[in-house]
C-alpha positions in Angstrom: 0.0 0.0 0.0 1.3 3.4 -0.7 1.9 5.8 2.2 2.9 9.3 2.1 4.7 11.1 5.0 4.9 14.8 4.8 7.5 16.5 7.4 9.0 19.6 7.6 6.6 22.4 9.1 6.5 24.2 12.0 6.3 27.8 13.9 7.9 30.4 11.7 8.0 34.0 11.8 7.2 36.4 9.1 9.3 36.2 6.2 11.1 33.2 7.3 11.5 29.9 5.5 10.2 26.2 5.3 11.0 23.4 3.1 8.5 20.3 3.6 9.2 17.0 2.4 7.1 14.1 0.9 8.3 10.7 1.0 6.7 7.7 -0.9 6.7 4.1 0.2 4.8 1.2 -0.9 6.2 0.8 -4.6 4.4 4.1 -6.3 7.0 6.1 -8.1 6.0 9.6 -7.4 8.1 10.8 -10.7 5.2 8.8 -12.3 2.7 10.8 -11.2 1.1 14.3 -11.5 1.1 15.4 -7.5 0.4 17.9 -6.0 1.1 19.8 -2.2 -2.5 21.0 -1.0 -3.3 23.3 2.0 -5.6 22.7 4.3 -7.4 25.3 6.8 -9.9 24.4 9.5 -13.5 24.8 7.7 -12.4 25.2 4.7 -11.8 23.4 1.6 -8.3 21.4 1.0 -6.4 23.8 -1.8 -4.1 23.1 -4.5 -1.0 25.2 -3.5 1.2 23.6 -6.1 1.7 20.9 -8.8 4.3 19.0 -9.9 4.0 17.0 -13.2 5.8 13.7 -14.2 7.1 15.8 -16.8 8.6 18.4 -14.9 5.9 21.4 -15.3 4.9 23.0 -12.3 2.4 25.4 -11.3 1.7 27.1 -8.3 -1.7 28.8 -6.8 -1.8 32.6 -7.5 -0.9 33.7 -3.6 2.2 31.3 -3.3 3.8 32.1 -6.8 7.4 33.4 -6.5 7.4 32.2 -3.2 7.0 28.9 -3.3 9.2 26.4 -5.4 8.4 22.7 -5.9 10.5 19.9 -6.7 11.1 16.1 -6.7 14.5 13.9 -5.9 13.8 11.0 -7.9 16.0 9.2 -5.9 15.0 9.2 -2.9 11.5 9.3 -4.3 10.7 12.2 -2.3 8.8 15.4 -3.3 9.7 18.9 -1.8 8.1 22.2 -1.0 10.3 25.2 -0.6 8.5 27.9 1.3 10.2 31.3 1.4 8.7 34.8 2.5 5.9 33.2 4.5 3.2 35.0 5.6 0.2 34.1 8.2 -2.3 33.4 6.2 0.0 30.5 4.5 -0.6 28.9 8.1 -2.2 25.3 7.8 -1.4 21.9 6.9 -0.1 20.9 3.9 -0.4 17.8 2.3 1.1 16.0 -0.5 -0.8 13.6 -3.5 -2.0 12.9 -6.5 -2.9 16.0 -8.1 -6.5 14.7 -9.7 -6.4 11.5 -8.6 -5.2 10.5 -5.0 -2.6 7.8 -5.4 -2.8 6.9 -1.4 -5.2 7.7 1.3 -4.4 11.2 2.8 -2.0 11.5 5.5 -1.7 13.6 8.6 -0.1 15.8 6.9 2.8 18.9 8.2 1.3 22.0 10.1 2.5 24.7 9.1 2.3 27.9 11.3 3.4 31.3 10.5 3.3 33.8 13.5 5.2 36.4 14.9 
């Protein structure tokens, strides 16, 4: 069964930096696969923050672009979210899958807080 482990968040201030992690076991490739890194807030729905293809492309949600940069070690198998210049409101948990379609249930997930 594939799992997926985010790590990587925690407290931040203002401005400062994060760079989350998401590691694949079970036997799915994640270079294989369109995934994506999704926020989630309390009450809200889960949002699409970024997307990386298996070819490569990536796009990002309008209020993360230039900040945040996503990319994949193939090697390891392991898909990461660089967060730079964060601001409050990119407080939540963030969660790695599939893009369209899930290729695993949904983990717990990596809070993310961003707080002075």
């Amino acid at each position: 069964q594939e799992v997926l482990v985010e790590s990587g968040g925690g407290l931040v201030q203002p401005g400062g930096s994060l760079r989350l992690s998401c590691a694949a076991s079970g036997g799915r490739v994640l270079s294989a696969n369109d995934m994506g890194w999704f926020r989630q807030i309390p009450g809200k729905a889960r949002e699409l923050v970024a997307q990386l293809t298996s070819r490569g492309t990536t796009t990002y949600a309008d209020s993360v672009k230039g900040r945040f940069t996503v990319s994949r070690d193939d090697a390891l198998n392991t898909m990461y979210l660089q967060m730079n210049s964060l601001k409050p409101e990119d407080t939540g948990v963030y969660l790695c899958n599939g893009h369209l379609v899930p290729i695993s249930s949904w983990g717990r997930g990596t809070q993310v807080t961003v707080s002075a």
